[in-house]
C-alpha positions in Angstrom: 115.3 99.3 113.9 112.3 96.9 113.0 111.3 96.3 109.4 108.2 97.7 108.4 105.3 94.5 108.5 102.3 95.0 106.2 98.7 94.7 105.8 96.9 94.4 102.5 93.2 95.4 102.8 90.7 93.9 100.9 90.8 96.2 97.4 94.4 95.5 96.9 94.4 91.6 97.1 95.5 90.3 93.6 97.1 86.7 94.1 100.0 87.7 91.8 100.7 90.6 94.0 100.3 88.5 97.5 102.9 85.8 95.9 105.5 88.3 94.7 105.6 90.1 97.9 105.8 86.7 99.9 108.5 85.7 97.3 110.6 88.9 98.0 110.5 88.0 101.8 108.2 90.9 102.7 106.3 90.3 105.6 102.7 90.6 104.4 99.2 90.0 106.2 95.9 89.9 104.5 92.4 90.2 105.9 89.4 91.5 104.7 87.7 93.6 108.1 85.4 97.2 108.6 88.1 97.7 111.5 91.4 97.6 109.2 93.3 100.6 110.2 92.5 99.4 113.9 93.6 96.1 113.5 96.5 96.6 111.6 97.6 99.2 114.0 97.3 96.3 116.7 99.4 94.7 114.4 102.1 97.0 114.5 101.5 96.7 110.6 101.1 99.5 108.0 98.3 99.3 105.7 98.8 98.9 102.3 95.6 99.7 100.0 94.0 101.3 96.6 91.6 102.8 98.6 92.3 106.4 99.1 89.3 108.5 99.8 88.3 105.7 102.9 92.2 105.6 104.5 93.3 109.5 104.0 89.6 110.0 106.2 90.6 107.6 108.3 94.0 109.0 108.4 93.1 112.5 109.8 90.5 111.1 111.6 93.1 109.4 113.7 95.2 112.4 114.0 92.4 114.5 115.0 91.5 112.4 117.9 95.5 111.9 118.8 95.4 108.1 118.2 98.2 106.5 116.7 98.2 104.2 113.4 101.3 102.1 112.3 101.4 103.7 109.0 98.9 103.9 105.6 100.5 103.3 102.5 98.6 104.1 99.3 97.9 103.9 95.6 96.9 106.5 93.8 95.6 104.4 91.2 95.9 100.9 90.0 97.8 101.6 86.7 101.1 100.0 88.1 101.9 96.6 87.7 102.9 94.2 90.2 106.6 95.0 88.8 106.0 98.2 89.9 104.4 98.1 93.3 106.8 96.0 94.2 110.0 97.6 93.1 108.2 100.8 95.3 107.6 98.7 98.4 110.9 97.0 98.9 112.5 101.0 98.2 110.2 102.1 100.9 111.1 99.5 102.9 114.4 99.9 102.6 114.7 103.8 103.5 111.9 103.8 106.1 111.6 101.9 109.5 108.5 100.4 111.3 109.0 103.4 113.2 109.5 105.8 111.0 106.0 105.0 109.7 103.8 105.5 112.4 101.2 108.1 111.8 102.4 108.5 108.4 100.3 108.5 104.8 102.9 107.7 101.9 101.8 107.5 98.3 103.3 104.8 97.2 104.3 106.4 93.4 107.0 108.7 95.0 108.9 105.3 95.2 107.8 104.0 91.9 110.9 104.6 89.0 108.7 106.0 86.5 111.2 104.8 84.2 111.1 101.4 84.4 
């Protein structure tokens, strides 16, 4: 199985967050484009963004018109720190592959230790 390869869109680029998730060895993509979801899924790359309303649209749109996307990771809002994110991407990362991701929406909080 293939490790899951992400795509930051444009509302979720913080330099501090880019450089920890390159520091942790994630594989990580950013690029600010109208055609993200479509790109990333050429990609073979899940998207990762704060921008729900626009990507759970997109989501069902895709699924509506039975066209595949590589996986849509979300935030429900920015109140987690880069700490935090991270800890919730390398568990997703670690229990989920590339494939198991495809057509799939995932808040990322149900990964997040609220505890910590």
């Amino acid at each position: 199985m293939s490790q899951i390869r992400l795509y930051l869109d444009e509302d979720s680029v913080e330099k501090s967050l880019i450089k920890a998730f390159c520091n942790a060895n994630l594989d990580v993509v950013t690029v600010a484009d109208n055609e993200q979801l479509i790109w990333a899924t050429e990609q073979g790359r899940a998207i990762y963004s704060y921008n729900r309303r626009d990507f759970c649209c997109l989501h069902n749109e895709f699924l509506a018109t039975e066209r595949n996307h590589a996986g849509i990771i979300l935030l429900q809002q920015q109140r987690y720190s880069v700490g935090q994110q991270l800890q919730g991407l390398l568990k997703l990362v670690a229990t989920h592959s590339a494939e198991d991701m495809v057509n799939q929406l995932v808040f990322l909080s149900a990964c997040i230790d609220k505890s910590s």
